[in-house]
N, CA, C and O atoms as a CHARMM CRD file, in Angstrom:
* protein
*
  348
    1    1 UNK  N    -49.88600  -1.98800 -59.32800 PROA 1      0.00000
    2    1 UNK  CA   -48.65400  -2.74800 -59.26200 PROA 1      0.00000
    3    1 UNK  C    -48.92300  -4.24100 -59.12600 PROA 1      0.00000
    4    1 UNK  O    -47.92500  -4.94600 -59.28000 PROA 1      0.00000
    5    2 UNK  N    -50.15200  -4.91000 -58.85000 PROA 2      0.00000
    6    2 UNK  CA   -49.97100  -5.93500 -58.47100 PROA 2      0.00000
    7    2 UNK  C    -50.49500  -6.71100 -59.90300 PROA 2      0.00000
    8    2 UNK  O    -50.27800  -7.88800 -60.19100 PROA 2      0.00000
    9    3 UNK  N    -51.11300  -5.88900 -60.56800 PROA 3      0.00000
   10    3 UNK  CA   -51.42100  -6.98700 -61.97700 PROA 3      0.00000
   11    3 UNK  C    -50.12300  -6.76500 -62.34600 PROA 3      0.00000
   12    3 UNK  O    -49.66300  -7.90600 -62.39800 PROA 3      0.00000
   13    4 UNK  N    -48.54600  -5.39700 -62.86400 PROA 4      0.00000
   14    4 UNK  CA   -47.80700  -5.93800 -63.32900 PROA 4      0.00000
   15    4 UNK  C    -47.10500  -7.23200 -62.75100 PROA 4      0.00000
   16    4 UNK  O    -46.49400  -7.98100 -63.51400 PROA 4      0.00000
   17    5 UNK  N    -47.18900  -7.46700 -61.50900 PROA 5      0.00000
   18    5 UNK  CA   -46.70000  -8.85500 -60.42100 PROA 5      0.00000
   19    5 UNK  C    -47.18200 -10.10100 -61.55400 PROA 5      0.00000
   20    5 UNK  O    -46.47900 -10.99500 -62.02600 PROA 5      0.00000
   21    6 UNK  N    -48.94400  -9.74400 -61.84900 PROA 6      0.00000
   22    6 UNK  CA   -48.85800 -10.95300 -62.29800 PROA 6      0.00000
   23    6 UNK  C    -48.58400 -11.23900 -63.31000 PROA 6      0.00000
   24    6 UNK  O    -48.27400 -12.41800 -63.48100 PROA 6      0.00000
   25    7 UNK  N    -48.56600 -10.45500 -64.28600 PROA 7      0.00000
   26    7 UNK  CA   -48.04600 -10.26800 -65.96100 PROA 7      0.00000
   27    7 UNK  C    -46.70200 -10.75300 -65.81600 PROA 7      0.00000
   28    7 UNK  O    -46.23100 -11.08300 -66.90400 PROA 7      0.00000
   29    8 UNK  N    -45.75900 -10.94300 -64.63400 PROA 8      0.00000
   30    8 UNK  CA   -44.61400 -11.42500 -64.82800 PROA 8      0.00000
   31    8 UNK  C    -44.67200 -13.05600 -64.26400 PROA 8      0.00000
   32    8 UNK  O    -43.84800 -13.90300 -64.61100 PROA 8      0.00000
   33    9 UNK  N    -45.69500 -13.28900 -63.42500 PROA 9      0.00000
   34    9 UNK  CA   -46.07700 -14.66200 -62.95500 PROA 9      0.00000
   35    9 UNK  C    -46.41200 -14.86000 -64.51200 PROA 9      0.00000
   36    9 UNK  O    -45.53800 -15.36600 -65.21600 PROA 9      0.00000
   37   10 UNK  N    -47.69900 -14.46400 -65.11100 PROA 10     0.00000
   38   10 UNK  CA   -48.12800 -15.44600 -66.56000 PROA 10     0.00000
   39   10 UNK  C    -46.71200 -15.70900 -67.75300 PROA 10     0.00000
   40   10 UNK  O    -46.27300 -16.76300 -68.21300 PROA 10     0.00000
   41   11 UNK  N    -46.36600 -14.57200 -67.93200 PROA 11     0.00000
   42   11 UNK  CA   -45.31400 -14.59800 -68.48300 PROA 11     0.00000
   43   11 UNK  C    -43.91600 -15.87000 -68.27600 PROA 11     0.00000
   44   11 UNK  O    -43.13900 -16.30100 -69.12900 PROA 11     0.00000
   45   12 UNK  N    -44.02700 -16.18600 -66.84000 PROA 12     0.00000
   46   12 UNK  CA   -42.82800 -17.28200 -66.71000 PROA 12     0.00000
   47   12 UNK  C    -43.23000 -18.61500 -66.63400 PROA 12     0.00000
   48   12 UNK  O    -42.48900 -19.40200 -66.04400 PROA 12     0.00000
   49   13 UNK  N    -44.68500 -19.16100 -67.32200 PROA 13     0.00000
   50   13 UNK  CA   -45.46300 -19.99600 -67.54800 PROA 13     0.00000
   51   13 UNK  C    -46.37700 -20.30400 -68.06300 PROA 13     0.00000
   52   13 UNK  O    -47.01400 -21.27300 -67.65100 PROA 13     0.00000
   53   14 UNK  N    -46.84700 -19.44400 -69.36700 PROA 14     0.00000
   54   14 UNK  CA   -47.96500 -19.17100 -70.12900 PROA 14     0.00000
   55   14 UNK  C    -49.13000 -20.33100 -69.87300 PROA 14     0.00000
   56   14 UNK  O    -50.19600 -20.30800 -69.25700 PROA 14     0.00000
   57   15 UNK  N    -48.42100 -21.37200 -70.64400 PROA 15     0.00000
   58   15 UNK  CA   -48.70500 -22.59700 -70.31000 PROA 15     0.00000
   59   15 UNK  C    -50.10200 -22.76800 -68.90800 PROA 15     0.00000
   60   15 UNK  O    -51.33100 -22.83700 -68.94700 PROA 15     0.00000
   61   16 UNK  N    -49.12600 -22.77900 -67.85800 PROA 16     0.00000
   62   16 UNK  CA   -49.54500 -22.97600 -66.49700 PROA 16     0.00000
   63   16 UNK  C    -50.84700 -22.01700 -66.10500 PROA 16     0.00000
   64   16 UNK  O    -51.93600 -22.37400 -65.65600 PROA 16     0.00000
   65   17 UNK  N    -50.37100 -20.68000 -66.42600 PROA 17     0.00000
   66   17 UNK  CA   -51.29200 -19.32700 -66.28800 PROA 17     0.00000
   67   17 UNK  C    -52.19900 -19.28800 -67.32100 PROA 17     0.00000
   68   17 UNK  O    -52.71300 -18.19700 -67.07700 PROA 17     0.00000
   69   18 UNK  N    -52.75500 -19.69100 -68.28600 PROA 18     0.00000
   70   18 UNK  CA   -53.55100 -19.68100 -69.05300 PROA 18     0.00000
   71   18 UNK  C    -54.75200 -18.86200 -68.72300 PROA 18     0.00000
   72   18 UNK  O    -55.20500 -18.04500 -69.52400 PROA 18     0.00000
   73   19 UNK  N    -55.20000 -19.04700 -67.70800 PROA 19     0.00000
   74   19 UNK  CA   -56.64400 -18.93700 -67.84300 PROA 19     0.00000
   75   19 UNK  C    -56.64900 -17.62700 -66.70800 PROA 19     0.00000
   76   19 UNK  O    -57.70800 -17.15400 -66.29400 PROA 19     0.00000
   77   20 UNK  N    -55.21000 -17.09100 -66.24700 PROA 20     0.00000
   78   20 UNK  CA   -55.03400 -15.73200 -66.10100 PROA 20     0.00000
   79   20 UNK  C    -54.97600 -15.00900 -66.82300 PROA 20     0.00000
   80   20 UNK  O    -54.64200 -13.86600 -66.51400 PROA 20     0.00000
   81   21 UNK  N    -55.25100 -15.32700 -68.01000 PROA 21     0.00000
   82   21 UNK  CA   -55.09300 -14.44000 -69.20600 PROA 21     0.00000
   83   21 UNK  C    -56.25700 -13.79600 -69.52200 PROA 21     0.00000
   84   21 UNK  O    -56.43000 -12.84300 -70.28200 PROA 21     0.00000
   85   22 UNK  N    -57.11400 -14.47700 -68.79600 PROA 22     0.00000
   86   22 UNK  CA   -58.38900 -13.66500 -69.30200 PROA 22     0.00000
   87   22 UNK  C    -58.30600 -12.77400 -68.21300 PROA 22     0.00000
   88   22 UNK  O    -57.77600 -11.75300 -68.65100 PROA 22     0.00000
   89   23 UNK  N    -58.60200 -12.62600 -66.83200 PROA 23     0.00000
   90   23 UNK  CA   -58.81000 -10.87500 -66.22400 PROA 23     0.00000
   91   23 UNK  C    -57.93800 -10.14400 -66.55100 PROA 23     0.00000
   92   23 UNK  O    -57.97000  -8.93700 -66.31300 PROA 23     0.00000
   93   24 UNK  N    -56.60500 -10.96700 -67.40600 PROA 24     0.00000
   94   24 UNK  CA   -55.61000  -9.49100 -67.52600 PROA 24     0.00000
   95   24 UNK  C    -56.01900  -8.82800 -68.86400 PROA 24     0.00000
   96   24 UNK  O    -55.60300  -7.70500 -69.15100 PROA 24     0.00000
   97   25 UNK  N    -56.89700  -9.58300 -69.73600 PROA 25     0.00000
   98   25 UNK  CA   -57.46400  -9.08400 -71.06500 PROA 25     0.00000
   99   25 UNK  C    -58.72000  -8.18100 -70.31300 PROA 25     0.00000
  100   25 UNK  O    -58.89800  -7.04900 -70.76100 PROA 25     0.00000
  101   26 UNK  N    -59.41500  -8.55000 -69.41900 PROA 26     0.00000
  102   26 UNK  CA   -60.42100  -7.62000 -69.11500 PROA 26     0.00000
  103   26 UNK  C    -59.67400  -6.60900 -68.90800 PROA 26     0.00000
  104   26 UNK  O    -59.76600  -5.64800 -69.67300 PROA 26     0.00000
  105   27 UNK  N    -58.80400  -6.59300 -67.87700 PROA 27     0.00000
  106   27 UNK  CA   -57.67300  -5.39500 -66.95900 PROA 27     0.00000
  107   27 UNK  C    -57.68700  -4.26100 -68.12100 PROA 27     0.00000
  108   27 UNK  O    -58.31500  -3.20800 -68.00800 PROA 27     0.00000
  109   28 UNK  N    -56.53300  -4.79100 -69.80200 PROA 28     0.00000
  110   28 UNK  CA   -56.37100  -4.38800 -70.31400 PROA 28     0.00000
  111   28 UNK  C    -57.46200  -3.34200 -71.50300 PROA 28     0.00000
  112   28 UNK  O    -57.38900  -2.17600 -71.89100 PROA 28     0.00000
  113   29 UNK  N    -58.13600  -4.14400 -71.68800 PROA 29     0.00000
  114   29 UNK  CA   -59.15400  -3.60900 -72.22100 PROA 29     0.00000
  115   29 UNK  C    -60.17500  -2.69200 -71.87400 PROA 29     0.00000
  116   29 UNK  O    -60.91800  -2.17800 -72.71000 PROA 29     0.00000
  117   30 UNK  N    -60.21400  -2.53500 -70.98700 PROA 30     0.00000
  118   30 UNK  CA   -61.37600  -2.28900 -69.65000 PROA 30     0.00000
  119   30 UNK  C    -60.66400  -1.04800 -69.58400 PROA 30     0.00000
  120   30 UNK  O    -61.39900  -0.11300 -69.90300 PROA 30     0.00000
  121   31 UNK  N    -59.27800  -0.63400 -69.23000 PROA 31     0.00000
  122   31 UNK  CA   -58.74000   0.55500 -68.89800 PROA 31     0.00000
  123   31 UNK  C    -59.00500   1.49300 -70.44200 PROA 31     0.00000
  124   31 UNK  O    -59.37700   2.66600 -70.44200 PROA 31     0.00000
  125   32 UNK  N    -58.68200   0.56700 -71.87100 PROA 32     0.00000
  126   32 UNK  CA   -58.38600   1.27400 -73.45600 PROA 32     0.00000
  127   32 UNK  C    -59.97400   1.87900 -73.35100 PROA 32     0.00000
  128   32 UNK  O    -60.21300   3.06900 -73.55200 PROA 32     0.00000
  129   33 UNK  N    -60.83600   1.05900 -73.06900 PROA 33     0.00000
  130   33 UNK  CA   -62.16900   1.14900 -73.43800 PROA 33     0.00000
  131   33 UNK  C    -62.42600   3.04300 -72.34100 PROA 33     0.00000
  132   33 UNK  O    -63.10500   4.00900 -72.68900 PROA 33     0.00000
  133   34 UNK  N    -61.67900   2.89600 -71.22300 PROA 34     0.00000
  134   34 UNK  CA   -62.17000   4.12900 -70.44000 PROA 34     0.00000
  135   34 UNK  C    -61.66100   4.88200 -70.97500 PROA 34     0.00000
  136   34 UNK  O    -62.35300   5.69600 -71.58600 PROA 34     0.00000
  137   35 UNK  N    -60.46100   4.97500 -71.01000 PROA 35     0.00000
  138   35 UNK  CA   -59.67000   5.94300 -71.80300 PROA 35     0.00000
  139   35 UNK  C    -60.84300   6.52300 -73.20800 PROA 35     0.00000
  140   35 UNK  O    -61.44900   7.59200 -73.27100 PROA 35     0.00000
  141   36 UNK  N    -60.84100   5.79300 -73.83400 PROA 36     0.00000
  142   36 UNK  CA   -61.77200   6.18000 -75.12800 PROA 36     0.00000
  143   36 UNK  C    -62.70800   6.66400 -74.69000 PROA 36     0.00000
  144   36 UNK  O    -62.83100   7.69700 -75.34900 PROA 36     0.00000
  145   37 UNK  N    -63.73200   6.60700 -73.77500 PROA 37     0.00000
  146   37 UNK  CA   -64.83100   7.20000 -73.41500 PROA 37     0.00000
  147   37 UNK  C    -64.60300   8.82600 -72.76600 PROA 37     0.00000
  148   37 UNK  O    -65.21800   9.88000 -72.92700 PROA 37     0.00000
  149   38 UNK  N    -63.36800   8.41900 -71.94300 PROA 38     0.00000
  150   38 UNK  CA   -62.68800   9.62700 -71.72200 PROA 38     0.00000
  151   38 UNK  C    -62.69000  10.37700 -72.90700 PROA 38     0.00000
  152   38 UNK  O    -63.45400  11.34100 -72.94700 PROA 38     0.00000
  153   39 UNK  N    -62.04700  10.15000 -73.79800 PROA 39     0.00000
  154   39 UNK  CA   -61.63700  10.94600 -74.88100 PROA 39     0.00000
  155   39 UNK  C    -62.42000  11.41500 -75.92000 PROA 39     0.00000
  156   39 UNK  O    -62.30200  12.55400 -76.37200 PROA 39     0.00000
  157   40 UNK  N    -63.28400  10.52700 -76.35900 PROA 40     0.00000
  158   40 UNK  CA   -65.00500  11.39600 -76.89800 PROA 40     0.00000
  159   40 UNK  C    -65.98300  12.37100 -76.06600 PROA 40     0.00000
  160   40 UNK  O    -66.75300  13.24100 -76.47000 PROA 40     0.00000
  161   41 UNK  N    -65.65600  11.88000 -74.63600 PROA 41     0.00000
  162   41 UNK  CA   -66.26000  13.33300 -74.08400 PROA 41     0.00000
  163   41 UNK  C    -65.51700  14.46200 -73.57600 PROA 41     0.00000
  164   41 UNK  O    -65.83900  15.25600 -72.69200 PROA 41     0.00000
  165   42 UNK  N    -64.50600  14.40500 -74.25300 PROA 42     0.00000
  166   42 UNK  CA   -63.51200  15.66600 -74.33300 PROA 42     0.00000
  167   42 UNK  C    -63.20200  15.75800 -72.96400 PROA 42     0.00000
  168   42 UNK  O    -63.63400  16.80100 -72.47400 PROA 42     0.00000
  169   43 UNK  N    -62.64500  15.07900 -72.23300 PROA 43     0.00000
  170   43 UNK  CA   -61.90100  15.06700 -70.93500 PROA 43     0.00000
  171   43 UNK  C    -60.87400  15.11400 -70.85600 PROA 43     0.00000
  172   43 UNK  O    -60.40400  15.91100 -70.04300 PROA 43     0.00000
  173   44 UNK  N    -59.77100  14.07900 -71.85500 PROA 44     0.00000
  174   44 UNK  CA   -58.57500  14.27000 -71.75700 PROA 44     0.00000
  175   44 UNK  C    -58.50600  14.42900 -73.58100 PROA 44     0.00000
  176   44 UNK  O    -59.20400  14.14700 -74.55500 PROA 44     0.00000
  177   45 UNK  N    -57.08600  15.11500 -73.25000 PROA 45     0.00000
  178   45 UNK  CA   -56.51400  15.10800 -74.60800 PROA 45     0.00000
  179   45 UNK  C    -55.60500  13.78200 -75.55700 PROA 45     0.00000
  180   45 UNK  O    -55.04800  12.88500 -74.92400 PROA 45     0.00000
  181   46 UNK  N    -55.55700  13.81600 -77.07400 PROA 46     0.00000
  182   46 UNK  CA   -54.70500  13.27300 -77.72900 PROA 46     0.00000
  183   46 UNK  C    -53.90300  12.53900 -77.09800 PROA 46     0.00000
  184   46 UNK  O    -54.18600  11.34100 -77.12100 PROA 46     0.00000
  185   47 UNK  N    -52.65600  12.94900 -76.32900 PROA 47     0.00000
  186   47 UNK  CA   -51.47000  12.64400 -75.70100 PROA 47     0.00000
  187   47 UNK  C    -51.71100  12.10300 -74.89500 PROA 47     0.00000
  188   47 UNK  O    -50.89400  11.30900 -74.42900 PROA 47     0.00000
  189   48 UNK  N    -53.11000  12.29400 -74.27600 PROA 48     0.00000
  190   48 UNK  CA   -53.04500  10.70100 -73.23100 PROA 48     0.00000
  191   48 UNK  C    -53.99500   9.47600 -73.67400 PROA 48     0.00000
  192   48 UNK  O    -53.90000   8.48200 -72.95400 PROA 48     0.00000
  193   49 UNK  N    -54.72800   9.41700 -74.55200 PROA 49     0.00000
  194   49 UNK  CA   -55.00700   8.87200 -75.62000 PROA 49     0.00000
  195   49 UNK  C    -53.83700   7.89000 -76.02600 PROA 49     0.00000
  196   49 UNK  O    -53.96100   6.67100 -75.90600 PROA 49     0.00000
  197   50 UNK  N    -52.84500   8.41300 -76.44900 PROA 50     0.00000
  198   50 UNK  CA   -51.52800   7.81100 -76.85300 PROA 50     0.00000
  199   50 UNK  C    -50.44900   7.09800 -76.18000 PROA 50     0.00000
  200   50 UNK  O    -49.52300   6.36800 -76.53200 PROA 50     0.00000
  201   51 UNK  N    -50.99200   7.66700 -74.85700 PROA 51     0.00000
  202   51 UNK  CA   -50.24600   6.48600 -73.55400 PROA 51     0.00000
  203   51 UNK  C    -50.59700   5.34400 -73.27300 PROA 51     0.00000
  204   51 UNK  O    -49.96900   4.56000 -72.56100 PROA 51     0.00000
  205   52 UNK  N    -52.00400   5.08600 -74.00100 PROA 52     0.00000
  206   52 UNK  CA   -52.93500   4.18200 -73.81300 PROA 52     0.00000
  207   52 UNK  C    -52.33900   3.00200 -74.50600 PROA 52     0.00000
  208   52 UNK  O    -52.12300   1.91400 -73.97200 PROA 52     0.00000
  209   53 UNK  N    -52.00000   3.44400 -76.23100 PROA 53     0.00000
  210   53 UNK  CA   -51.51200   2.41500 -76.68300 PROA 53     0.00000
  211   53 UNK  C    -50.60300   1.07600 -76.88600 PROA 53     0.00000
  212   53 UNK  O    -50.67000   0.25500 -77.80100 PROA 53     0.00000
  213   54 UNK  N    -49.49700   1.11200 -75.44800 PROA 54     0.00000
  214   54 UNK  CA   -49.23200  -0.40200 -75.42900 PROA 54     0.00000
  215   54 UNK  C    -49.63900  -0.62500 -74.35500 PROA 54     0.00000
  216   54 UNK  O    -48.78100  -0.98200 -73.54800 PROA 54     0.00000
  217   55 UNK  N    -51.04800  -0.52700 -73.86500 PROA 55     0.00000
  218   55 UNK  CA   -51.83800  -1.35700 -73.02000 PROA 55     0.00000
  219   55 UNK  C    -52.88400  -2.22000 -74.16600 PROA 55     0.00000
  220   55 UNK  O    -53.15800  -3.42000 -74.16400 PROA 55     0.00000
  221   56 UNK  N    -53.24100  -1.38300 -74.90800 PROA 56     0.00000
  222   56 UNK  CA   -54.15300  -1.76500 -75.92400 PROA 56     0.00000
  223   56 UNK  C    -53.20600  -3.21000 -76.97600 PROA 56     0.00000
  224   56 UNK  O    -53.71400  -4.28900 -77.28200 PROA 56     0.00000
  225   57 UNK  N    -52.02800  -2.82700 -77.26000 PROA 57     0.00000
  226   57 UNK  CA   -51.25700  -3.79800 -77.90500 PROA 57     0.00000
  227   57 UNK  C    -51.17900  -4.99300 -76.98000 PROA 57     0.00000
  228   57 UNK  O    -51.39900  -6.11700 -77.43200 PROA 57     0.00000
  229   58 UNK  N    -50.80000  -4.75700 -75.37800 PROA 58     0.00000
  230   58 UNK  CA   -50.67700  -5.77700 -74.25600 PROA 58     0.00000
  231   58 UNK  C    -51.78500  -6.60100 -74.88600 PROA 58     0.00000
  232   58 UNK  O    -51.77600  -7.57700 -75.63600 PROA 58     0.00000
  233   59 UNK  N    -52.71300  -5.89600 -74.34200 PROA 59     0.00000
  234   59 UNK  CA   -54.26400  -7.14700 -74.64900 PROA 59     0.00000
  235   59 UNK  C    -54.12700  -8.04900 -75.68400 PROA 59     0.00000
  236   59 UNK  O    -53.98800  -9.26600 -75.81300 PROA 59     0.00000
  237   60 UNK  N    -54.21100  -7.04300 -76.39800 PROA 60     0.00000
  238   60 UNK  CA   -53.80300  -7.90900 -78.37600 PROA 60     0.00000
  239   60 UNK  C    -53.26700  -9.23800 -78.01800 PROA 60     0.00000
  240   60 UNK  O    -53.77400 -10.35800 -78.08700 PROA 60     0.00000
  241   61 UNK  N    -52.10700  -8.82400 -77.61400 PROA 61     0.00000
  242   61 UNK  CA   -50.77300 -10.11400 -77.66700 PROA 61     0.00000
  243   61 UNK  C    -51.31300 -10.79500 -76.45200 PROA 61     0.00000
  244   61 UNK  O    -50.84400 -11.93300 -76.45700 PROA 61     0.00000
  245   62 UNK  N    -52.40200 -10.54800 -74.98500 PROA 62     0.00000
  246   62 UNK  CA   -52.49800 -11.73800 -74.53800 PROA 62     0.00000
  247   62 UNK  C    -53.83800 -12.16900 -75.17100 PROA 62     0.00000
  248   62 UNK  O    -54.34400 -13.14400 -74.61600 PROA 62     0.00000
  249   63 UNK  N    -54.56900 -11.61900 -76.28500 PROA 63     0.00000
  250   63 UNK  CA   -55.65300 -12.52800 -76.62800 PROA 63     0.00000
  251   63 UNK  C    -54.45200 -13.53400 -77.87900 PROA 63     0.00000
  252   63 UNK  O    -54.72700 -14.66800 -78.27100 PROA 63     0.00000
  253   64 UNK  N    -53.71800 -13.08900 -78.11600 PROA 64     0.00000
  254   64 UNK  CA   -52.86700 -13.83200 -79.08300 PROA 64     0.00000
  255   64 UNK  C    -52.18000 -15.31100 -78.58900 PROA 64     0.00000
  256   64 UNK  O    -51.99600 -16.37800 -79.17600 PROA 64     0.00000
  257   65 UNK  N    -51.89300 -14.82200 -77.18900 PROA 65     0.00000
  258   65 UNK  CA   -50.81600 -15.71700 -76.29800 PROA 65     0.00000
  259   65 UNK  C    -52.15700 -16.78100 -76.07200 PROA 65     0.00000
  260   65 UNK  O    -52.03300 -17.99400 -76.24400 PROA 65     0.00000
  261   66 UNK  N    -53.22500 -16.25200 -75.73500 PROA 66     0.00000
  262   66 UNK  CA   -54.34800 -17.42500 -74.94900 PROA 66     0.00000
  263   66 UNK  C    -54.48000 -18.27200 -76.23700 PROA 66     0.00000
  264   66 UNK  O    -54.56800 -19.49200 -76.09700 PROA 66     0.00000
  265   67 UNK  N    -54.50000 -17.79600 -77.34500 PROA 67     0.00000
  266   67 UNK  CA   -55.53300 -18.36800 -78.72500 PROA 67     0.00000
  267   67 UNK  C    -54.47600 -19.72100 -78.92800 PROA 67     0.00000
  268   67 UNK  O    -54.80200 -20.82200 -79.37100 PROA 67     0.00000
  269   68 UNK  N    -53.30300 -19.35000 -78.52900 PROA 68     0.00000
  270   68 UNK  CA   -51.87300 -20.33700 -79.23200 PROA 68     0.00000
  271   68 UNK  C    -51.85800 -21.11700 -77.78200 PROA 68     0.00000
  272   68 UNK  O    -51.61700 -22.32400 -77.82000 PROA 68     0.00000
  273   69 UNK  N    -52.10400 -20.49500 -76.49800 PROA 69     0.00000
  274   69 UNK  CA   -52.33000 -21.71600 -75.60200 PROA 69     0.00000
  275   69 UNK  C    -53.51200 -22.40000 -75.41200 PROA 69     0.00000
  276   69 UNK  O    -53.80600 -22.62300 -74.23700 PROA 69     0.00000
  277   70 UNK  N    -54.13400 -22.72300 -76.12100 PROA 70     0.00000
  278   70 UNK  CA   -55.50300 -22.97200 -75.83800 PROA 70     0.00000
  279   70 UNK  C    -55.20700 -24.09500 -76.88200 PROA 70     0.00000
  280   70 UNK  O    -55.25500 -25.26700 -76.50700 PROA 70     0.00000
  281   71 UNK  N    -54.84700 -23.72800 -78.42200 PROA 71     0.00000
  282   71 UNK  CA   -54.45200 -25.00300 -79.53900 PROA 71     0.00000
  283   71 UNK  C    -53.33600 -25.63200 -79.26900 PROA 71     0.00000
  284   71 UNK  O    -52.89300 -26.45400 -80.07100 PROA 71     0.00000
  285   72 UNK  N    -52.78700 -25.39000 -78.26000 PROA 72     0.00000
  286   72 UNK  CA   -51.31200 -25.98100 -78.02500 PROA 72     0.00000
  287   72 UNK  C    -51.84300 -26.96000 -77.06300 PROA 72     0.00000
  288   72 UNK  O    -51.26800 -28.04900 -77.04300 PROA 72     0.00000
  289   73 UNK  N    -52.79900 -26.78300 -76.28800 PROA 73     0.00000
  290   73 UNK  CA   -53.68700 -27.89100 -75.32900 PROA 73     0.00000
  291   73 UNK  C    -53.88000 -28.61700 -75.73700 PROA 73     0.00000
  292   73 UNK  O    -53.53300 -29.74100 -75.37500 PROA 73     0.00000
  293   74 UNK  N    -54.90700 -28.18600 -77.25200 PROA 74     0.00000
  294   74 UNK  CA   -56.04100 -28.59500 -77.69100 PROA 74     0.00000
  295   74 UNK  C    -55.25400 -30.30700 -78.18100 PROA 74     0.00000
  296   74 UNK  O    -55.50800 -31.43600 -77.76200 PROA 74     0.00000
  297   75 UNK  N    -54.46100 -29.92400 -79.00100 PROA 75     0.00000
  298   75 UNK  CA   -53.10200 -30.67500 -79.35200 PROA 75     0.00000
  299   75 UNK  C    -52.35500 -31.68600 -78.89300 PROA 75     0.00000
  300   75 UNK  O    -51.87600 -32.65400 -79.48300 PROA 75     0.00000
  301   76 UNK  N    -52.29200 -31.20400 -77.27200 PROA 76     0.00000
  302   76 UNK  CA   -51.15000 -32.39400 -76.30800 PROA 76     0.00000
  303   76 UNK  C    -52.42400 -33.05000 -75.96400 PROA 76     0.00000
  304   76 UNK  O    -52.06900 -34.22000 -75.82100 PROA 76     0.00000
  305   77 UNK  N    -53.55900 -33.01200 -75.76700 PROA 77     0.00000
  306   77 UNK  CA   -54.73200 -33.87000 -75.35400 PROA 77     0.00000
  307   77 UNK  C    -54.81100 -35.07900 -76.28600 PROA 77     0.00000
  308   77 UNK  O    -54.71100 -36.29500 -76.12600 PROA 77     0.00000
  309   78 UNK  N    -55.04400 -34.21700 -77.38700 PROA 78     0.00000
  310   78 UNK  CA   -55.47200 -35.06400 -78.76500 PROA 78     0.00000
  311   78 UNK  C    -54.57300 -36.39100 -78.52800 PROA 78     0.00000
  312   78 UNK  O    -55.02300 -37.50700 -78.27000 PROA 78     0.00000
  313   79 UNK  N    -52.86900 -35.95100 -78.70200 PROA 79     0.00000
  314   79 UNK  CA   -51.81900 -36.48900 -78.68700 PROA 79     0.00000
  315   79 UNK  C    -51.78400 -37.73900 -77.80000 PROA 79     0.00000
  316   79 UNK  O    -51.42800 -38.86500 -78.14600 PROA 79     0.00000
  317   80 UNK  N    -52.22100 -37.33800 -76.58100 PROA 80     0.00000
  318   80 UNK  CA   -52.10500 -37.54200 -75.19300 PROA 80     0.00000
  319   80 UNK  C    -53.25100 -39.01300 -75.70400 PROA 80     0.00000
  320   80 UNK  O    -52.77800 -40.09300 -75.35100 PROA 80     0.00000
  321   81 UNK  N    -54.63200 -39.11300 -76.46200 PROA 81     0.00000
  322   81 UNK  CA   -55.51000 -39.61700 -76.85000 PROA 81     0.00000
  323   81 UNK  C    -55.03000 -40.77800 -77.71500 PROA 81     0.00000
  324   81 UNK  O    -55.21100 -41.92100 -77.29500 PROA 81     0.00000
  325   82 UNK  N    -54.44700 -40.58100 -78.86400 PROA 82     0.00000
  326   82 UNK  CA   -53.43300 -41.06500 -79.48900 PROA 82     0.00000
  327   82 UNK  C    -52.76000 -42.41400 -78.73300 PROA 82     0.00000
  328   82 UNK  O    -53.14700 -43.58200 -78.77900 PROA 82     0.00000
  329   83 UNK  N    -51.68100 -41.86300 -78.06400 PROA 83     0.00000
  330   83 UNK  CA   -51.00200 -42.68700 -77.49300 PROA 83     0.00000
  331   83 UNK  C    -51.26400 -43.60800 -76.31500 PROA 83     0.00000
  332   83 UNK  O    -50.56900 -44.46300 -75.76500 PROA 83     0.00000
  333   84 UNK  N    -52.95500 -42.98500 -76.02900 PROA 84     0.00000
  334   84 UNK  CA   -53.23700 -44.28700 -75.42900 PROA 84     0.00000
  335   84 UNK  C    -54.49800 -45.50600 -76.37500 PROA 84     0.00000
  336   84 UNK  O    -55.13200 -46.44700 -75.89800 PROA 84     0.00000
  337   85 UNK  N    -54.48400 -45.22700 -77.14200 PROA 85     0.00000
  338   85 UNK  CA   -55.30300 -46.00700 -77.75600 PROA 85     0.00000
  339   85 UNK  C    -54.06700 -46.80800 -78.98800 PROA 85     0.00000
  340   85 UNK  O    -54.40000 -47.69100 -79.77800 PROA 85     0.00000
  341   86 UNK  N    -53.12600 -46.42400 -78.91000 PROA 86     0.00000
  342   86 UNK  CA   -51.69100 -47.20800 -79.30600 PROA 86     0.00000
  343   86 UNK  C    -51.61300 -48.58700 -78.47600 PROA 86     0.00000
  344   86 UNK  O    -51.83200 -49.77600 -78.71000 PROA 86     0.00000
  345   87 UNK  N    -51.12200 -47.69400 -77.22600 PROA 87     0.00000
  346   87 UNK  CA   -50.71900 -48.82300 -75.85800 PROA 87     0.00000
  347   87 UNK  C    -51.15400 -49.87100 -75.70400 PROA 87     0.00000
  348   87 UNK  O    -50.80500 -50.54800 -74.73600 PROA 87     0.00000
């Protein structure tokens, strides 16, 4: 319960939380990856295999969310660079 806590902290500040994005990509991944190991050594079945999948999508979309906050930085710096060599 307490990583969904923070998935709703990153979520109301991407921006700000950035660089929470990475243990929640480990979090996420880390659980798909057991699951799978689970599931080649015939421990669990299919169907829970399949519960797995919007944790696996979660990750996706926060390696997606970091990649677009990271150039969105990359960007207001540049910018930020810009306008003082204007001044």
């Amino acid at each position: 319960m307490a990583w969904q806590f923070a998935f709703l902290v990153i979520g109301s500040n991407p921006a700000r939380y950035r660089l929470m994005m990475i243990p929640s990509m480990v979090e996420k991944f880390a659980y798909v990856l057991t699951m799978g190991v689970l599931y080649i050594q015939g421990r669990i079945g299919v169907t829970d295999v399949l519960v797995i999948s919007p944790d696996l999508l979660w990750g996706v979309l926060f390696v997606t969310a970091f990649a677009k906050m990271s150039a969105l930085a990359g960007r207001q710096v540049v910018g930020a660079e810009r306008a003082g060599i204007e001044s």
